[in-house]
N, C-alpha and C positions, 0 to 999 in steps of 0.2 A: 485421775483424769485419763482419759483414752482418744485418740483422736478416729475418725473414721473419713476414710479415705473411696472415692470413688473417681474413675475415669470415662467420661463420653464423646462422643462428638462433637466439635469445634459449633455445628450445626443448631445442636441441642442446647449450648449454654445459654441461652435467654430462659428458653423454658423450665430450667431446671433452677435458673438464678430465682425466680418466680415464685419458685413453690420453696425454698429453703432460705429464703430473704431472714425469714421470722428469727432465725440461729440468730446469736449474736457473734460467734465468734468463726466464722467462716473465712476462708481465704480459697485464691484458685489460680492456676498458674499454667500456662498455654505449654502442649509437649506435642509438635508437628501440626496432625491435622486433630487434635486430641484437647479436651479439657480436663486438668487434674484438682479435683475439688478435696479440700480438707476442711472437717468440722469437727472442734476440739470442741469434747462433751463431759461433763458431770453427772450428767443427767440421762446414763446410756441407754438404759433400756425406753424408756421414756418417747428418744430423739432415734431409736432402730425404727420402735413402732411405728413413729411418724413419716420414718422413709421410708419402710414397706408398704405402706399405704396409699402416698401419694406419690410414691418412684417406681413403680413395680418392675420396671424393666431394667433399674438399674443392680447391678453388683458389685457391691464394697468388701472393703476390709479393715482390719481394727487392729490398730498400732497403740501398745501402751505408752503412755507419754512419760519419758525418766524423769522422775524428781529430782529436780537439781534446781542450787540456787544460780536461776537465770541470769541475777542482775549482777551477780559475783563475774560469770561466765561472759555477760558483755565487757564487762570492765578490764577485760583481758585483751580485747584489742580496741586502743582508741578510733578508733574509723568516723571520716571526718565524711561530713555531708556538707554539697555544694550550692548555692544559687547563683545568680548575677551579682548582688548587694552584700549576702553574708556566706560566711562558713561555720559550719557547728561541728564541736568536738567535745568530749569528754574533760578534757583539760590536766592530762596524763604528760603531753606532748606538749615542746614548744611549735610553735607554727608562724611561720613568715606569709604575712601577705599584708595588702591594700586594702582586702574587705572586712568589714563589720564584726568579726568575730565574739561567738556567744557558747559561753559553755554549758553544759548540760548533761551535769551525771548521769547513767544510768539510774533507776531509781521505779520506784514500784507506780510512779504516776505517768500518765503515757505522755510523747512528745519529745523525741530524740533529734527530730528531724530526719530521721533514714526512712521515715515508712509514707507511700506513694501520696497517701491525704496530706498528710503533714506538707511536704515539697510542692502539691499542687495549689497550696491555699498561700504558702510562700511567696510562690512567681507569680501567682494573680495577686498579692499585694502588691509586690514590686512593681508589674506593670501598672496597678489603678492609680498607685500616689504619684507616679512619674506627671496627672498632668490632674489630680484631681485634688485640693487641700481636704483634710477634716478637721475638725475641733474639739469629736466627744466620740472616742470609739469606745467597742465594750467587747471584750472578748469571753464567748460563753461556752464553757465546761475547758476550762486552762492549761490543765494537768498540770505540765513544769512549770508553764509559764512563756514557754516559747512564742505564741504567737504576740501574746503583750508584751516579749521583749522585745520582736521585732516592729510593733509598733511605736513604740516609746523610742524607741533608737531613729529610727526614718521623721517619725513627725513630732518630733519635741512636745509632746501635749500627755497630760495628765491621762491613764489608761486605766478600764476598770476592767475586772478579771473574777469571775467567778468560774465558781466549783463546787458539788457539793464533799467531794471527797475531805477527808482530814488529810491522808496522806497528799494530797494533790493542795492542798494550803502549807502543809511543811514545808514543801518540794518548791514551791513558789518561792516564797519568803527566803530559802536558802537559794537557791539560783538569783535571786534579784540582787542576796548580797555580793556574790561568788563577781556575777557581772558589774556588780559597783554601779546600779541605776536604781534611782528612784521617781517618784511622781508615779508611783503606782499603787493600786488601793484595789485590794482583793477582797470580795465578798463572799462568805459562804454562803452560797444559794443555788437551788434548783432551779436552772433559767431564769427567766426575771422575776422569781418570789421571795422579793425582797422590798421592803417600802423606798427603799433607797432609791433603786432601782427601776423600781414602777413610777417616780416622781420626774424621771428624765426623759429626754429624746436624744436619741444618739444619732449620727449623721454614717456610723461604721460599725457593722457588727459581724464580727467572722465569729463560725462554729465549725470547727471539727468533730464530728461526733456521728456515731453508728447510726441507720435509719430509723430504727425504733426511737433511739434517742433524741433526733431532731421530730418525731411525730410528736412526744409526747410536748413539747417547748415553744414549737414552731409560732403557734397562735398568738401566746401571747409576746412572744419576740416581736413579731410584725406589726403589734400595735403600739411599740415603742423605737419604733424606727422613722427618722423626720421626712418629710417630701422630700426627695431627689437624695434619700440617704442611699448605700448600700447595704446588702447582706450578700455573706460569703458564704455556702455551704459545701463542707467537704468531710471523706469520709462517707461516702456515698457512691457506687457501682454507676457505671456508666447505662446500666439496664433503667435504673432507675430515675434517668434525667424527666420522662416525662410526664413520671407523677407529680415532680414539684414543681414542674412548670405552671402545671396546671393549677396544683394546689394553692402556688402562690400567685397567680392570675387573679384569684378568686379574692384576694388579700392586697387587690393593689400592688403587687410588685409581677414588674416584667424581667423577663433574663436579659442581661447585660453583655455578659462575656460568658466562657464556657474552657475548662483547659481537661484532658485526658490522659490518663499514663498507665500501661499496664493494666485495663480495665474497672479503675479508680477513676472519679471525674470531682472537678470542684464546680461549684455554678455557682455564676456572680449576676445578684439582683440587683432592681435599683425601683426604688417606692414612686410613682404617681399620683 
């Protein structure tokens, strides 16, 4: 794998956000009045062609990416991620505190809680349940499991949880033991293709997951979500709040709240 790197004007990030949405594995990090774009690629020649084409003004460079096992390399510093409500840590460390604590190996399924989706979808739970009850959440594409541990922990009510991964169903079922919670029931499914799943309405459903990935699920999400339920989406650029405004305008849900961080944004709907 090789990553390819470009830098533009602060100016130009929308537009460039635009045309290279479609990557899956994009990151971008602010350096004065400058944007620093990285896109880890498999697929290099492929993904040159596609920015010669439709970047022409831009000039990159091409970093091989070292092989190394990564999740060996996290596990070497436990580093501890903060909310209001909880703290997530690896579970290497003892730790003193008041809040909610949840551990979370490293592990090849994503959801650590250090990366910006993750923490934004966090604090817009904390703040919704502070004044809103639910009875039937459902969390969709889980990885570890983080976010239905943090639901299960706050609202004492039975949580469902899919994924389609294997590895992101191991990774559950052993963090749910490690936490010592249950009332949780993990489905393998691709968003709601599941008959289980399709036979419910939920009043709460948060998704973490890349744009591509809430395009392909979106649909039928929103038709199992009850009047005055919410949906959380996160893991989504702040360029692109207003296609799903729109998108989901069209589906009966209006935006709710909205939170920002480092050019990550989470939006919180809520069904009419």
């Amino acid at each position: 794998m090789k990553k390819i790197n470009f830098i533009i004007p602060k100016c130009s990030k929308e537009k460039i956000i635009k045309i290279i949405e479609c990557f899956d594995n994009i990151s971008y990090r602010f350096l004065n009045e400058n944007v620093k774009f990285e896109i880890f690629s498999d697929k290099l020649e492929q993904d040159i062609f596609f920015l010669n084409n439709l970047c022409k003004d831009i000039s990159y460079t091409l970093e091989k990416v070292e092989k190394k096992n990564w999740i060996k390399e996290i596990k070497k510093n436990d580093i501890t991620t903060e909310t209001a409500l909880f703290i997530f840590h690896q579970g290497f460390r003892k730790i003193s505190t008041t809040k909610n604590k949840i551990i979370i190996p490293a592990s090849s399924a994503f959801g650590t809680g250090s990366h910006e989706s993750t923490i934004l979808i966090i604090k817009s739970i904390e703040k919704i349940i502070k004044k809103t009850k639910f009875n039937l959440p459902l969390d969709i594409g889980t990885g570890t499991g983080i976010l239905s541990f943090i639901l299960n922990i706050k609202l004492k009510k039975k949580i469902y949880a899919t994924d389609i991964s294997l590895d992101s169903k191991n990774n559950f079922q052993q963090n749910k033991k490690i936490n010592k919670l249950n009332n949780l029931i993990f489905i393998k499914s691709y968003g709601m293709n599941n008959i289980i799943l399709k036979k419910k309405k939920f009043d709460l459903i948060v998704a973490n997951l890349l744009l591509n990935e809430h395009k392909r699920v979106i649909g039928n999400i929103c038709k199992n979500i009850k009047k005055k339920g919410f949906y959380f989406i996160s893991g989504i650029l702040d360029t692109q709040i207003n296609y799903f405004i729109v998108l989901l305008r069209g589906l009966n849900l209006r935006l709710y709240d909205s939170m920002k961080l480092n050019g990550w944004v989470c939006l919180v709907f809520i069904k009419y």
